[in-house]
Backbone bond lengths (Angstrom), bond angles and torsions (degrees), N, CA, C in turn:
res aa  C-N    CA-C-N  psi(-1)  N-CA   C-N-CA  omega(-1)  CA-C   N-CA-C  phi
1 X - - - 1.458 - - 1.511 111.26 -
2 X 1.529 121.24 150.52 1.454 116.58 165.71 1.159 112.77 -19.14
3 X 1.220 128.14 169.57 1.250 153.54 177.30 1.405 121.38 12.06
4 X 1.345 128.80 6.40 1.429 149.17 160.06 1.649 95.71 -47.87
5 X 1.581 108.60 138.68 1.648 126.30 -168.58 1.918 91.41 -61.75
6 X 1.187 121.65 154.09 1.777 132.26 174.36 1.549 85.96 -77.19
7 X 1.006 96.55 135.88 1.974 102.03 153.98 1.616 111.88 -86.28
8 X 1.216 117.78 106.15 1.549 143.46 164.17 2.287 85.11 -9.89
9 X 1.422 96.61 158.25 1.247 107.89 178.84 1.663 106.75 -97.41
10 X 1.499 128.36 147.11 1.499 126.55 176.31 1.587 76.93 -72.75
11 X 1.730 89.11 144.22 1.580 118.36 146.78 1.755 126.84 -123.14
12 X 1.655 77.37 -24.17 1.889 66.87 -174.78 1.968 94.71 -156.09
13 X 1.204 103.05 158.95 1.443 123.82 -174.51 1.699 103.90 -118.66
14 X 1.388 126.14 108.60 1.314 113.98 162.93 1.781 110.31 -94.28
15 X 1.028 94.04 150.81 1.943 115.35 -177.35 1.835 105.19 -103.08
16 X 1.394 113.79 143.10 1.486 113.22 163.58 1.231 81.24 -103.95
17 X 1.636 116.17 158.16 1.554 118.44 174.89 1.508 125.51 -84.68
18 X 1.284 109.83 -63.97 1.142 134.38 159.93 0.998 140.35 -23.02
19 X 1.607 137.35 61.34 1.458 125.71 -150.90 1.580 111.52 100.11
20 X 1.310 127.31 -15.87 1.432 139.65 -166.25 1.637 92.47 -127.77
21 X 1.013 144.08 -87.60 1.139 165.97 -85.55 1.862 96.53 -139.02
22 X 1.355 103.96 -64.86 1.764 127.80 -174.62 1.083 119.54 -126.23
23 X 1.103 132.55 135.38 1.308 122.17 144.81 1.548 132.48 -74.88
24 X 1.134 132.55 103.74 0.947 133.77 -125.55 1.770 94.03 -133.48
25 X 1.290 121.06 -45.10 1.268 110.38 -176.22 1.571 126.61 -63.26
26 X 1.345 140.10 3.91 1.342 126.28 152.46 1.423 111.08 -50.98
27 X 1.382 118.58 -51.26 1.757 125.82 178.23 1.247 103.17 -30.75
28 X 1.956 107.34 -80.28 0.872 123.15 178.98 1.783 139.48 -24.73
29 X 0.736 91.69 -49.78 1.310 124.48 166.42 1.211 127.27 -71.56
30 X 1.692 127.69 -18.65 1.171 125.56 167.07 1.458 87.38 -88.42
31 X 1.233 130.72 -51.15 1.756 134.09 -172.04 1.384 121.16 -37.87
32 X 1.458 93.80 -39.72 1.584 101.25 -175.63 1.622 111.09 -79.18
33 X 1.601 92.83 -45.50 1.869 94.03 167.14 1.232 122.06 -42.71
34 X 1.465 112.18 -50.77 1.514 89.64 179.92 1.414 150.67 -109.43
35 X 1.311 77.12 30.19 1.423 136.18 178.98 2.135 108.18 -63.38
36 X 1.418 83.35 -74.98 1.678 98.35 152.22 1.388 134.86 -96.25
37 X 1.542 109.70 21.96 1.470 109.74 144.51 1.621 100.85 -80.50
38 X 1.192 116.93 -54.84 1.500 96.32 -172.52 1.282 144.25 -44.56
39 X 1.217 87.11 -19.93 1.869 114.85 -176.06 1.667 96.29 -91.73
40 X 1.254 126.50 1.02 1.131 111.34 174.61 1.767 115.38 93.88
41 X 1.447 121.27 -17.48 1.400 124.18 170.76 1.378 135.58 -80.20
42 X 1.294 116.63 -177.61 1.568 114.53 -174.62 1.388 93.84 -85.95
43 X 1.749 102.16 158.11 1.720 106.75 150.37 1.202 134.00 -66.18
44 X 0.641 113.07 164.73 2.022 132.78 -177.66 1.916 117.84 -96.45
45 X 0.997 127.57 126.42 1.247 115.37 178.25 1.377 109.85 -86.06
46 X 1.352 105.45 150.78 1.610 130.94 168.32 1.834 103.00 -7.93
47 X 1.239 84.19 -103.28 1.987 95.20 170.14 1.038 103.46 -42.89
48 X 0.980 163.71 18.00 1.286 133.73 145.87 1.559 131.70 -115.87
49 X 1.661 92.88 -14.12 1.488 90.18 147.39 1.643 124.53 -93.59
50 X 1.463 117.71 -1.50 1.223 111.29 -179.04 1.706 102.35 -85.48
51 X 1.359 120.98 22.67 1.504 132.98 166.63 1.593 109.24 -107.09
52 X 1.092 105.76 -3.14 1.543 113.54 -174.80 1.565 118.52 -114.43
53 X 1.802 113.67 5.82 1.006 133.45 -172.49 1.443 96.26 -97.89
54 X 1.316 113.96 142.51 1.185 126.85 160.43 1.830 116.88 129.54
55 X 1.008 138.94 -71.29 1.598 136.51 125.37 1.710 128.92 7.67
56 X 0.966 128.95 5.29 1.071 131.70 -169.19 1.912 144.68 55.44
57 X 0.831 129.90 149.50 2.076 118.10 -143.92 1.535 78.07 -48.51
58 X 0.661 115.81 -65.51 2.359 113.07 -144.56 1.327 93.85 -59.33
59 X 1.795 141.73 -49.90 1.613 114.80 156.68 1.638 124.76 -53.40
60 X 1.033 131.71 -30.68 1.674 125.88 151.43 1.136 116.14 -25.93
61 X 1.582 102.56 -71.55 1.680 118.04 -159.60 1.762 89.55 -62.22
62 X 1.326 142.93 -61.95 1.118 152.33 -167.58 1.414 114.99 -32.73
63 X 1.508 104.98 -44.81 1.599 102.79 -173.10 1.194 99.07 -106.09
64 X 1.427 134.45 5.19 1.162 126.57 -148.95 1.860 86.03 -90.13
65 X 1.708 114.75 -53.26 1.601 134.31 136.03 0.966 93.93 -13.29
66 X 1.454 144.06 -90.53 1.468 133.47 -152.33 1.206 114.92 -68.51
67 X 1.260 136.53 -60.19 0.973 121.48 178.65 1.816 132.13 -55.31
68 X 1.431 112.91 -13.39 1.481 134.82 -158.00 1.983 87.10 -103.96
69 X 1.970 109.61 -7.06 1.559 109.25 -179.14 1.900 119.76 82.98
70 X 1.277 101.75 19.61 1.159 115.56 176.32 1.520 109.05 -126.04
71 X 1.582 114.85 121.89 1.519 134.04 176.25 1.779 101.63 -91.59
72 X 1.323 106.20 98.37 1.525 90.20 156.54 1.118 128.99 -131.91
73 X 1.822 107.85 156.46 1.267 135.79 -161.84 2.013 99.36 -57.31
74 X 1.510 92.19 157.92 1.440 94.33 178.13 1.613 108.58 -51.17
75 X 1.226 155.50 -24.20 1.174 144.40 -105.58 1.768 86.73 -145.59
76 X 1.171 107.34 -50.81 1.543 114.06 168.54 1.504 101.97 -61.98
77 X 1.353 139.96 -55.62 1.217 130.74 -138.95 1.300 83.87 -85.64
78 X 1.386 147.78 -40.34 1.483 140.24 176.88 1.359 108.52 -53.58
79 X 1.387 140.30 -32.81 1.286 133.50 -164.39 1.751 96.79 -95.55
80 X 1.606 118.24 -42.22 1.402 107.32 160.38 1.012 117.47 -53.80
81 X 1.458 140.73 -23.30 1.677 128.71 -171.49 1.453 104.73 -87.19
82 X 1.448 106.52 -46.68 1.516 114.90 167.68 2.001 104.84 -29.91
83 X 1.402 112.34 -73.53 1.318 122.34 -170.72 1.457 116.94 -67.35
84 X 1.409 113.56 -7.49 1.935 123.60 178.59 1.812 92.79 -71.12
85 X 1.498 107.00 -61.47 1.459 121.94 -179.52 1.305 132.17 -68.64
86 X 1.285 106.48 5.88 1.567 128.76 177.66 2.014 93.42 -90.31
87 X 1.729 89.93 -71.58 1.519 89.89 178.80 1.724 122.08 -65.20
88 X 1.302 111.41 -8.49 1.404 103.34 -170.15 1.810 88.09 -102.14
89 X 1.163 121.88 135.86 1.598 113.43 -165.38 1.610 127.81 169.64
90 X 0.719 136.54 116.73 1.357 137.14 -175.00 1.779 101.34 41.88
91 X 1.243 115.43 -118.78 1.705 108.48 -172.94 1.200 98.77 -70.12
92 X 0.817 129.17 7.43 1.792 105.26 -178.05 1.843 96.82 -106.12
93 X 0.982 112.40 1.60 1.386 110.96 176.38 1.620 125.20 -106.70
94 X 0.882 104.44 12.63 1.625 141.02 -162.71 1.682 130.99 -154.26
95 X 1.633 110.26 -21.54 1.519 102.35 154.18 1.251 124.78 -21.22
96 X 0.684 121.23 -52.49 2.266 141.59 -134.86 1.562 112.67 -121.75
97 X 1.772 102.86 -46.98 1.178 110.86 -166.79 1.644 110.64 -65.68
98 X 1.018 130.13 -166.84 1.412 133.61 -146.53 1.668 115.54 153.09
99 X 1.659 131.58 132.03 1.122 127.42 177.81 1.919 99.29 -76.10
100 X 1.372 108.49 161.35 1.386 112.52 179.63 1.866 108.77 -78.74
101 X 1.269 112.38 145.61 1.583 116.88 167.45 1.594 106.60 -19.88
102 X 1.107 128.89 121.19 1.541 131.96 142.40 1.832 92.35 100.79
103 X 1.313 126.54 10.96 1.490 105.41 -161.53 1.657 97.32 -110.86
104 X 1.441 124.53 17.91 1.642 128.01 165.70 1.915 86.75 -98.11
105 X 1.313 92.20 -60.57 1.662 74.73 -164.37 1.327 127.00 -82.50
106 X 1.434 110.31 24.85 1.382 113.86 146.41 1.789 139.25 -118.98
107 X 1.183 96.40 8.33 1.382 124.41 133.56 1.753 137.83 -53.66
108 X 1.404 75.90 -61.81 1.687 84.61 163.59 2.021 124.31 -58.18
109 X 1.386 96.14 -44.42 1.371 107.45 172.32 1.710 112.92 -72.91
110 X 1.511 108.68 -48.62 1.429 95.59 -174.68 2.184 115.98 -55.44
111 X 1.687 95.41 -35.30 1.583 93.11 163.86 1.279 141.70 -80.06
112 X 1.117 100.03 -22.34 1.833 117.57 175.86 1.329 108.06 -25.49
113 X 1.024 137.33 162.34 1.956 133.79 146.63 1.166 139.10 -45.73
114 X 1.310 118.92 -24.78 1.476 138.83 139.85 1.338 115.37 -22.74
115 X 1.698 113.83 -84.03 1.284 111.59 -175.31 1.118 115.83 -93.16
116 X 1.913 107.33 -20.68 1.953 105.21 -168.40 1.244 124.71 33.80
117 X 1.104 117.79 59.66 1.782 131.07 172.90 1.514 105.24 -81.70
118 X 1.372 105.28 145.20 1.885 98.16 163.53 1.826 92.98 -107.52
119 X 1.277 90.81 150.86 1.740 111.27 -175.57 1.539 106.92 -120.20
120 X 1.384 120.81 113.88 1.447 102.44 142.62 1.192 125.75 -147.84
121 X 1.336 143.83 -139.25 1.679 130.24 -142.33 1.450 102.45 -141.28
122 X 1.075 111.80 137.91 1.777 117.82 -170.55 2.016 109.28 -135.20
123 X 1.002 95.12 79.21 1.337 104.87 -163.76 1.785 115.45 -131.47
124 X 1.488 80.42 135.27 2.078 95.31 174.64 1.375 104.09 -70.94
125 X 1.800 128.83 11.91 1.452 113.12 -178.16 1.700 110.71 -59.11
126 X 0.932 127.61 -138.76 1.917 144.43 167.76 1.593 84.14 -119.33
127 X 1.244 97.84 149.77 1.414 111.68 170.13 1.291 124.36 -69.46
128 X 1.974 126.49 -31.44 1.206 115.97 163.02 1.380 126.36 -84.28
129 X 1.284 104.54 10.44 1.904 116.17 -176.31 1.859 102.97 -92.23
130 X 1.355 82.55 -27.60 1.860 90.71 -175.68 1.223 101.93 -80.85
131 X 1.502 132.47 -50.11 1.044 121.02 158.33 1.780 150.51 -12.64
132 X 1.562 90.35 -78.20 0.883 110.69 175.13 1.620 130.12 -75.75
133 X 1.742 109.63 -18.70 1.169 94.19 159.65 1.649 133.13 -90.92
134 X 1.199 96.64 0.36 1.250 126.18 -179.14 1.692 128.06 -57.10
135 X 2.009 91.39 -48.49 1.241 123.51 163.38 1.252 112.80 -71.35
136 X 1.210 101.58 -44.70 2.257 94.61 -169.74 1.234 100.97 -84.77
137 X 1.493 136.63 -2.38 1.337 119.74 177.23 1.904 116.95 -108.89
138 X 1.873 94.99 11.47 1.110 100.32 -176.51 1.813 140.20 82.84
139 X 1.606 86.68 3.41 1.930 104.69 -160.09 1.133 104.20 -91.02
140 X 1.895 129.44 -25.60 0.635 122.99 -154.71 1.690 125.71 -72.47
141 X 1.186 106.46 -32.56 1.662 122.26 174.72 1.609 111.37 -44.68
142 X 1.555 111.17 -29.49 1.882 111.06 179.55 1.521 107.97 -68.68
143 X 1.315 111.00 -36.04 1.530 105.28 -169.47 1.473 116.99 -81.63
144 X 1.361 130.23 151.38 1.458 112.44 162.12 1.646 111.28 -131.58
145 X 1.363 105.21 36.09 1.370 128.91 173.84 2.063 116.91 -163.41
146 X 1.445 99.49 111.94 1.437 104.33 175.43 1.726 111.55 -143.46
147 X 1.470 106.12 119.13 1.392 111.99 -143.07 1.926 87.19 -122.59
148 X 1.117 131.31 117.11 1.466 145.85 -175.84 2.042 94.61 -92.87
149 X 1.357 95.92 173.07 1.771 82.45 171.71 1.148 105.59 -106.70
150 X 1.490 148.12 1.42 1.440 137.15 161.34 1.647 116.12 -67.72
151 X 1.896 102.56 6.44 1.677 95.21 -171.25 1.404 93.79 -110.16
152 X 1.450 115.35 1.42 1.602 101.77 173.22 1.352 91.27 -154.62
153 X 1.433 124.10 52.30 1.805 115.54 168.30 1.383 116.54 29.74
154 X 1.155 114.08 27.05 1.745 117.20 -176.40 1.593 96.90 -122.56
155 X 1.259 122.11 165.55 1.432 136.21 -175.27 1.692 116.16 -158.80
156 X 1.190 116.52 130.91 1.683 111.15 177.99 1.606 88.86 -50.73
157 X 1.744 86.81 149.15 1.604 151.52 -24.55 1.870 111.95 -76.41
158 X 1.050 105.84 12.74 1.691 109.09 147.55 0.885 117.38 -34.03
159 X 1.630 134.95 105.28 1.232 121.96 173.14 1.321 123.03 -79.65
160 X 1.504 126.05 18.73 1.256 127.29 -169.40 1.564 106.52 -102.49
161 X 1.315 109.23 -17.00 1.172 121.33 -171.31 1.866 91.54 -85.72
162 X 1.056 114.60 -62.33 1.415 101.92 169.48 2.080 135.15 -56.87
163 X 1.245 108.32 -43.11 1.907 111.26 128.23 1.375 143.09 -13.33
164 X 1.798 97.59 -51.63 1.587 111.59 163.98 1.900 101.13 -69.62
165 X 0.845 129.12 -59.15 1.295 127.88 -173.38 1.260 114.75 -52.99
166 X 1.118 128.48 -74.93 1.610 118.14 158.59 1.570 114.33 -31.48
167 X 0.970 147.82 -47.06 1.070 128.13 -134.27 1.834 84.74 -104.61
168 X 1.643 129.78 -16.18 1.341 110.83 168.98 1.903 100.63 -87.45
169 X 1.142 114.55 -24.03 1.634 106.20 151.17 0.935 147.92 -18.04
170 X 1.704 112.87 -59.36 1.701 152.33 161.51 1.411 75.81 77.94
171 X 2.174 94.29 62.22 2.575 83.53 159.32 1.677 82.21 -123.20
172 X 1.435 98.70 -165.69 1.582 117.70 165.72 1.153 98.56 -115.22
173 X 1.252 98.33 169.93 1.723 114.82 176.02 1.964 92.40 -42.20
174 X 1.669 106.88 -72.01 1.257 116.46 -145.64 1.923 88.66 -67.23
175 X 0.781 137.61 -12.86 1.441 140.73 -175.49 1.714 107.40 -82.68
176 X 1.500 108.80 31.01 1.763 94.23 -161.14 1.455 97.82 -172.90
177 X 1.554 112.32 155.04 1.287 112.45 171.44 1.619 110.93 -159.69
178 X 1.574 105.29 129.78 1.316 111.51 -170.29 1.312 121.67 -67.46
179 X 1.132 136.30 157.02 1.739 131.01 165.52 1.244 116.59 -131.38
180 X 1.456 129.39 123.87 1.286 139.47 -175.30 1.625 141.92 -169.32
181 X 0.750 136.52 156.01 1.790 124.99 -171.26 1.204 100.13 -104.99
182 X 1.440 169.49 21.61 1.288 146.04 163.04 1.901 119.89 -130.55
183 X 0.859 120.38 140.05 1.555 117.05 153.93 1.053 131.39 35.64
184 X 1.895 95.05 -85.11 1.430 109.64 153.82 0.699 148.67 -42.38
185 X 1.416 132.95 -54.98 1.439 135.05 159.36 1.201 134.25 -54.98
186 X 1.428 113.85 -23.55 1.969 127.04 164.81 1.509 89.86 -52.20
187 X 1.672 104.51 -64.10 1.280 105.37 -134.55 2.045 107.99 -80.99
188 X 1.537 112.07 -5.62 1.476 117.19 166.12 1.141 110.46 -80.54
189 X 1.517 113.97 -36.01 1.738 106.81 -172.14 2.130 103.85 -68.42
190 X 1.431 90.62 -33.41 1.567 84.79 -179.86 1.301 134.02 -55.88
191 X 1.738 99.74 -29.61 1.736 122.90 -167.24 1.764 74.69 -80.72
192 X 1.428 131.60 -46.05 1.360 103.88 -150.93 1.775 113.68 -85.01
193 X 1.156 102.07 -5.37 1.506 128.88 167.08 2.126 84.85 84.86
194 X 1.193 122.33 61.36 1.506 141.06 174.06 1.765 94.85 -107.26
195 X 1.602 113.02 146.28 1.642 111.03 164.50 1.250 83.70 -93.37
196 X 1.287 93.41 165.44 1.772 115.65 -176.21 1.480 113.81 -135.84
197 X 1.133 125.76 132.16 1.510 121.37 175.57 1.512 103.01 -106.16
198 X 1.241 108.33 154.16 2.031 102.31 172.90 1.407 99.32 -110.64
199 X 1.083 115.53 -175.52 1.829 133.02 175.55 1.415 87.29 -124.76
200 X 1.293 113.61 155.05 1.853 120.60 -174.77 1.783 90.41 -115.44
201 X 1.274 131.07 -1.55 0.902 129.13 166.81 1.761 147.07 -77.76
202 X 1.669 94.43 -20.68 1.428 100.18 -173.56 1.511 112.02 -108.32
203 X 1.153 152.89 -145.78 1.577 155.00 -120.43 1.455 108.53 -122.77
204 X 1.435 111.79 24.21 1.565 89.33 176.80 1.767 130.08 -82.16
205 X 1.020 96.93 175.70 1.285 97.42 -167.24 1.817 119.47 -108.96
206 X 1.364 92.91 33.00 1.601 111.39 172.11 1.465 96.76 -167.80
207 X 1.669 102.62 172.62 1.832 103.98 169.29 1.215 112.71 -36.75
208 X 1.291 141.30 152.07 1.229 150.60 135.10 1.311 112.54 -32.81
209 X 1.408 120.74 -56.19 1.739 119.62 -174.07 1.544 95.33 -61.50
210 X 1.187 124.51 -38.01 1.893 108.30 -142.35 2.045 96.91 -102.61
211 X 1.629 108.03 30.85 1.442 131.31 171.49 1.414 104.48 -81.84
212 X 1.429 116.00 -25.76 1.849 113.20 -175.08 1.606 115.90 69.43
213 X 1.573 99.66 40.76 1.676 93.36 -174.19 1.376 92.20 -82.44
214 X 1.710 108.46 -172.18 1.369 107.49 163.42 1.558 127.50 -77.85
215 X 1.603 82.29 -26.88 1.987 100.90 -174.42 1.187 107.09 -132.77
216 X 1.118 132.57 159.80 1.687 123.92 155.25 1.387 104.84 -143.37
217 X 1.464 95.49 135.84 1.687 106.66 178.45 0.990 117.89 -145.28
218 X 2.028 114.47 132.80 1.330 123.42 -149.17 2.176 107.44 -79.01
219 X 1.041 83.73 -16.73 1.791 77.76 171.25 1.573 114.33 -137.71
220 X 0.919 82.18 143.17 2.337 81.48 174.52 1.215 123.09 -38.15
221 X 1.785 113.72 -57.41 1.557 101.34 -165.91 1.851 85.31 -84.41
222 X 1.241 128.35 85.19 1.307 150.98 150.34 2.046 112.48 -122.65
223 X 1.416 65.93 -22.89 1.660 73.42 -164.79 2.114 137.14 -75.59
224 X 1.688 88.49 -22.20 1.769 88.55 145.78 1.772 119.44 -79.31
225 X 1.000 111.69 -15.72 1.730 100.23 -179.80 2.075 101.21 -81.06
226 X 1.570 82.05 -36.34 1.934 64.62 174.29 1.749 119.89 -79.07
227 X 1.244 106.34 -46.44 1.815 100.21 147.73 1.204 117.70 0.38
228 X 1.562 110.64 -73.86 1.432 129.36 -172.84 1.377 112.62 -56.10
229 X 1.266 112.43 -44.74 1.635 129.48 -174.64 1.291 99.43 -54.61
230 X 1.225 119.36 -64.32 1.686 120.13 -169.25 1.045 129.09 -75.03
231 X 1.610 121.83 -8.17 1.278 130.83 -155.22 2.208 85.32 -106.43
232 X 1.372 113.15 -19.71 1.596 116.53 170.36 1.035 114.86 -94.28
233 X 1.420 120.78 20.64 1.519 125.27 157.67 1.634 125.99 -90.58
234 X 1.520 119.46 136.46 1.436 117.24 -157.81 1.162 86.43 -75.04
235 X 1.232 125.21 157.52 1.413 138.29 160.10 1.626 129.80 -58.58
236 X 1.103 128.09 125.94 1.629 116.96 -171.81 1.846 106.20 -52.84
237 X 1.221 94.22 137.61 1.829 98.01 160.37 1.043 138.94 -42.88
């Protein structure tokens, strides 16, 4: 209507990887196993480390110990994280893994000329794990920003860590919108005042609905029509 505020233009889409992006925890999950075979413990099932995803490797490795009935000291849990990232690594970090249904060819569309979005990645992975699966699974060419938390001492739901990403973007907060399945990511895009959509598909650790995204949608290539959805919303007062 007349004189109603313009809604700012999309520039850029950030991705969490993990659960959003890949499926990634079979890897994981062999990594961590044998991780605590070495230590002498039992394995862990599937589900139950895909509840332990999200926090970054050294909270993995942490409960992965706890839950397997082992408390360890700061000094141990560094030499277990050391040995999580030994086994999690080049092929062994990528056996299993796999992008989710519809998430190449909506990549392709979100960059095309059509929409020309910039994309990049906002994730508690390690920076050479993001990397590298990134490369062997071919994803990496969509993004032109992927920010780990050892590259800015920040970690989801830090919103600074999501800040860093935009800002090698060149978006604004209101110029951008996060995508992700857990907690974290609702709850960084909120601190950064970003809308956020979830996927009902990847690792969170409650319903999907009761995350407080703006949207939630059960498969990726869902995800330019919800774009669309939010971007025809008036702006708050």
């Amino acid at each position: 209507p007349p004189g109603a505020p313009r809604q700012p233009r999309l520039r850029a889409v950030v991705f969490d990887l993990d659960g959003t992006l890949i499926d990634s925890a079979p890897d994981i999950h062999a990594g961590l196993n044998r991780t605590l075979a070495r230590a002498g413990l039992a394995p862990l099932s599937l589900a139950a480390v895909k509840l332990m995803i999200g926090d970054g490797a050294k909270s993995l490795v942490a409960r992965g110990f706890a839950a397997a009935g082992a408390s360890l000291e700061p000094e141990a849990l560094e030499e277990a994280y050391r040995r999580f990232l030994e086994f999690y690594r080049g092929d062994s970090a990528i056996a299993l893994t796999r992008p989710y249904p519809g998430v190449v060819e909506t990549l392709e569309r979100l960059t095309d000329k059509a929409m020309g979005l910039r994309l990049g990645i906002c994730t508690n992975k390690p920076q050479a794990a993001t990397s590298d699966v990134l490369q062997a699974l071919g994803l990496a060419r969509y993004f032109s920003a992927s920010v780990a938390p050892e590259q800015v001492a920040a970690s989801k739901p830090d919103p600074a860590h999501l800040r860093a990403v935009l800002a090698l973007l060149g978006a604004r907060p209101e110029e951008a919108v996060m995508v992700g399945d857990n907690a974290n990511d609702v709850a960084m895009a909120h601190a950064a005042k970003v809308p956020v959509i979830a996927v009902s598909y990847g690792y969170p650790r409650m319903a999907p609905a009761r995350l407080g995204a703006d949207l939630l949608i059960d498969r990726m290539d869902e995800l330019p029509a919800a774009l669309k959805r939010l971007g025809a919303r008036q702006p708050l007062p």
